[in-house]
N, C-alpha and C positions, 0 to 999 in steps of 0.2 A: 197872564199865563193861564191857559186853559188846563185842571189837573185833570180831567174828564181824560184828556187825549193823553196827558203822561202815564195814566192811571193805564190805558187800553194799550201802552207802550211795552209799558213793562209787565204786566200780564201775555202778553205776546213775548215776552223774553226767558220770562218764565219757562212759559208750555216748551218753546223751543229748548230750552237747558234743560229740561225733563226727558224730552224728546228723543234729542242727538244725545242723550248722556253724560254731557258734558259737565253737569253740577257733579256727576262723581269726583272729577278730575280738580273740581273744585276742594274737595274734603281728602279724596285720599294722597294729593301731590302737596299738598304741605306736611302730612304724616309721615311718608316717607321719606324728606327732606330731612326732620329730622327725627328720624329712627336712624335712616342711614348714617348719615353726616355724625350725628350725635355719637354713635358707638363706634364711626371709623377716622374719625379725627383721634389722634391721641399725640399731646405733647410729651409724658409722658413716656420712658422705655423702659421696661420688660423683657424679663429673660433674651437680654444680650447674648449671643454665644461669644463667650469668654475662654482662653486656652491661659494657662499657667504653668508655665517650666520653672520649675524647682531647682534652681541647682546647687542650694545649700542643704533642703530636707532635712532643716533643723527643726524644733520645735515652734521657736518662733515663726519660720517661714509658712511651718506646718500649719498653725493660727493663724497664720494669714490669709492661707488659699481656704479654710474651711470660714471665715468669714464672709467672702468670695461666695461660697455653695452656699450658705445660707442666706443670703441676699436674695429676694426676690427678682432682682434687678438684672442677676446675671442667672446664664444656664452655662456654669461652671464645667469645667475637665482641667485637670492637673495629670501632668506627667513631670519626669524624673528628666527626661534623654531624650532629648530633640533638639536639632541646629536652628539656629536663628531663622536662616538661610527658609527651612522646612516651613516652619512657623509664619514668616511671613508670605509664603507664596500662598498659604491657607486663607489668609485674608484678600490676596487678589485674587482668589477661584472665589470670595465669599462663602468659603464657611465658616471663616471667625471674623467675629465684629471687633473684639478686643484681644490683645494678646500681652500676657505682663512676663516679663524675666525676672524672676528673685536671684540675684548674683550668689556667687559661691562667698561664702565666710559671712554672710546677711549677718546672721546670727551674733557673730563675734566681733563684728565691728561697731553693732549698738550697740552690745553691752560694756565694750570698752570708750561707748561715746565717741565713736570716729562716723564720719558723715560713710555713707552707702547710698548708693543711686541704685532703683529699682525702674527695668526700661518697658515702659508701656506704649504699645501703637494700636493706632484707631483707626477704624475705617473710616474715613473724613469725606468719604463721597456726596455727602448728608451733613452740611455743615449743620445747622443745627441742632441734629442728631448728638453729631459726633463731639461737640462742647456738651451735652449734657451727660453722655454717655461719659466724658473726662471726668467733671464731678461728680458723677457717681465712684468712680475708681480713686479720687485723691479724697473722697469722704472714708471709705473703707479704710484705705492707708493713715492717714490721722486718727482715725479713732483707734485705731491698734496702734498707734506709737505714745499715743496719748494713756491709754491702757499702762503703757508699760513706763509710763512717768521718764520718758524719754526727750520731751519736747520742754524747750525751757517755760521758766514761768514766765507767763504774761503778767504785767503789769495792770491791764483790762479785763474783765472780763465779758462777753457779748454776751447778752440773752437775746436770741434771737427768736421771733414771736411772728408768722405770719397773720395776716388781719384778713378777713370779710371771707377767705378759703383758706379755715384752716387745715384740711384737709392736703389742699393741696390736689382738688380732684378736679381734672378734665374736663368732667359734665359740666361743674357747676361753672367753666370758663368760658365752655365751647357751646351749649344749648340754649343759652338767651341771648346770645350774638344768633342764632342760626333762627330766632324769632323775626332778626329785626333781616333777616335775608329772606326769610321766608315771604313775609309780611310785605313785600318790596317787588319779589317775582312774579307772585301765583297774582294780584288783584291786577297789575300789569298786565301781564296774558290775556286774561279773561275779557278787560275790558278790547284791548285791544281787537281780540278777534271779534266780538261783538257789532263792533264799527265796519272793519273789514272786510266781514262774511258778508256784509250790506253791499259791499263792493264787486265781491268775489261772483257775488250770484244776481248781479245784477238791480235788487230790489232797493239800492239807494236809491234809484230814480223815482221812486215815492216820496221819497222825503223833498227830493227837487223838486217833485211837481204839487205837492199839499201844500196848506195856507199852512203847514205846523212851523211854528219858531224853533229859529237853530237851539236854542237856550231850551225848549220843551224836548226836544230830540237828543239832543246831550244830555240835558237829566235825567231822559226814561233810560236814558243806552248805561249811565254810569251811578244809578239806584241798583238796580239787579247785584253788582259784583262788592258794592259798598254794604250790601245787607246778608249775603253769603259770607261773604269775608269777614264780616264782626261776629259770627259763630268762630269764626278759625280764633279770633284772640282768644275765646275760652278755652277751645281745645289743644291750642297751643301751651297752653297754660297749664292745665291739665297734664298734661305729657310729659312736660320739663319738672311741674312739681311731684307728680305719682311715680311716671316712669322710668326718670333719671334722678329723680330725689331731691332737688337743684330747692335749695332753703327760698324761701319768701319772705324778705326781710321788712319793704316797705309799702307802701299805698300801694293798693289794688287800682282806687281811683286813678288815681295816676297813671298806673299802668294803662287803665282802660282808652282812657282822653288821650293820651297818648298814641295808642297805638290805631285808633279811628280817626287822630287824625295823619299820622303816618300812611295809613289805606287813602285815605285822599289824593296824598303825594303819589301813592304809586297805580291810582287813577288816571290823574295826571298825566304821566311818563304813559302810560299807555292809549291815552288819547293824541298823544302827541304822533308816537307811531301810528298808529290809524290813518292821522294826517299824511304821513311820507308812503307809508306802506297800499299796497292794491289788493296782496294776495295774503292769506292767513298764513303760509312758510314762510315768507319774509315776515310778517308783522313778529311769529315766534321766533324768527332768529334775531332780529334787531332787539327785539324785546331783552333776550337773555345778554346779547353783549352790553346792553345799557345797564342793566340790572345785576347780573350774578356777577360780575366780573367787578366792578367799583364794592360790591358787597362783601366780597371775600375778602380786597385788598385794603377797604378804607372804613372799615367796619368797625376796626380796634379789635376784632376777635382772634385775631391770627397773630399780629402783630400793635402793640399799643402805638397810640397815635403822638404819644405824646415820644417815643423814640425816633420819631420819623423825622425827616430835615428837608429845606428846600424843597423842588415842586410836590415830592410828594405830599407834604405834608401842608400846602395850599390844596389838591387835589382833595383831600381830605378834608377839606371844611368845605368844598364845593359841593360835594354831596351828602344829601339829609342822613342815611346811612349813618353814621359817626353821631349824630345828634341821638337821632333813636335810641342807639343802641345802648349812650350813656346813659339815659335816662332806665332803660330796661336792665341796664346790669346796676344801676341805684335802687330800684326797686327789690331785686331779687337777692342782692347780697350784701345793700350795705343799707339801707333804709330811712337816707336823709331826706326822702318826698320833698315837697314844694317849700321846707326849709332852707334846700339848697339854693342860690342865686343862681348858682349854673343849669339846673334843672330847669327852672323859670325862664333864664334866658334862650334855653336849647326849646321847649317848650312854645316860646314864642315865635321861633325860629321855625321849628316846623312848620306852626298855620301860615306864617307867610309863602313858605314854600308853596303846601297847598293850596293857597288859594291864588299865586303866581301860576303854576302850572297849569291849574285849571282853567283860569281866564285867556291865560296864553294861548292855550288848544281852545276852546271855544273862539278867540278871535281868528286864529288860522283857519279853522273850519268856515268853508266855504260854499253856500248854496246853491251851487251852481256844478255845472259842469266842466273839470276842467283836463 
């Protein structure tokens, strides 16, 4: 292996990413990623617009609805006199997300210990919305019957303790999943068009016609975006721990090994396309159906994997995506590193990826003209 020629490879790959200005696109489209993504994902709901018809306007019902206004969760209005009828037509024009009825006699039927239904509708367009948006409205309701030592005694008591977020904050679920998506698209791109533009513009036929090894031309083409991109882990890192606050719980090492060899994998994936693709708009459209789309859905950031069933849930172990990500969300929120056996084995899992894809695309690639 001559390093003289990979060395004059990737110096020429360089000048040109300086050049076209394409190393920006390298630094600023992972930042953006997640800047964006980061503060526009929210599992989390927020001032719901909530309506409250009163039609007892007792004391207790009174407590009720100001529970309601002081909830962050809703952006309360209480009236006295409105038809069912009214109310809900508000929710099919969309401007109330939730609407609650306090029946008449609310008041006098707790305190004589007689059961009272209070009628609550949800805009359900947004299933998962709208199941959270529910328990938010039957938590307010319990804790105010509960207030009023209304509700029989339990025999248990639950201390209920969330673990690794206790917060319970969006960032710290949603921004180290958006690492291991990040980490997956942008070195994918890059390489891909690398290979590509070779095509686009004609100057692969150099590579046909030199004594250079396919092996010497593959490693100048996929050093350049493997050495750009291991800046991105730090700054990726940076971002989720400064700028979303997102705790750092376990091995940085880990992190690190991990995530250069994750860049490998999505090396890989973009050599592959290289191989299918002619022109640099196809290599980025393929590129992103391969990538952004298995990473949103099998990532475990959106949805846990372990709630998933049948194909999908095969689909999900078919892609590195899920391995990454567990390993990145053990680092960052729960910090059981290389003590874990599933770390070790997701771990070992990755480099076979890596180095199956790579070899894979180097063996497709072919010297010739075809």
């Amino acid at each position: 292996m001559n390093f003289d020629v990979i060395r004059a490879y990737m110096s020429k790959e360089f000048k040109e990413l300086l050049r076209s200005r394409l190393i920006l696109i390298v630094y600023i489209l992972p930042t953006m990623i997640i800047i964006l993504f980061g503060y526009g994902i929210r599992m989390e709901v927020t001032n719901a617009r909530t309506l409250i018809i009163d039609n007892d306007n007792s004391k207790i019902s009174r407590d009720l609805a100001e529970r309601f206004h002081h909830s962050k969760y809703f952006d309360t209005v209480t009236v006295n006199a409105m038809s069912e009828s009214e109310a809900l037509n508000r929710i099919k024009q969309a401007k109330t997300d939730i609407l609650v009825i306090i029946p008449a006699s609310f008041e006098k039927r707790l305190l004589h210990r007689q059961k009272s239904e209070i009628g609550v509708f949800i805009d359900g367009a947004f299933p998962v919305r709208a199941s959270t948006m529910e328990n938010y409205v039957k938590g307010v309701i319990y804790n105010m019957a509960k207030s009023l030592h209304i509700q029989p005694k339990s025999l248990i008591t639950i201390n209920n303790r969330n673990l690794f977020n206790q917060a319970m904050r969006d960032e710290d679920a949603i921004v180290p999943g958006l690492i291991g998506l990040i980490l997956l698209v942008a070195p994918a791109i890059l390489s891909a068009l690398l290979i590509v533009k070779e095509k686009e513009e004609g100057t692969i036929f150099n590579f046909f016609s030199s004594p250079i090894k396919k092996s010497e031309f593959i490693i100048a083409k996929l050093l350049p975006p493997l050495i750009l991109h291991s800046v991105n882990i730090f700054i990726l890192f940076l971002w989720a721990t400064w700028l979303f606050e997102v705790p750092f719980r376990g091995s940085f090492l880990l992190y690190w090994i991990a995530a250069q060899i994750y860049i490998l994998i999505s090396l890989g994936v973009g050599l592959l396309v290289s191989i299918i693709a002619s022109t640099q708009i196809v290599a980025i459209v393929l590129t992103i159906i391969i990538t952004i789309i298995p990473g949103f859905l099998y990532s475990g950031m959106l949805m846990p994997i372990s709630s998933m069933s049948g194909e999908s849930k095969i689909e999900a172990h078919i892609y590195p995506v899920m391995y990454f990500n567990h390993i990145v969300y053990d680092t960052f929120l729960i910090g059981q590193g290389l003590d874990s056996p599933k770390n070790q084995l997701y771990l070992t899992i990755l480099l076979f990826y890596a180095l199956f894809l790579i070899f894979l695309g180097a063996w497709l690639m072919k010297k010739e003209i075809s």
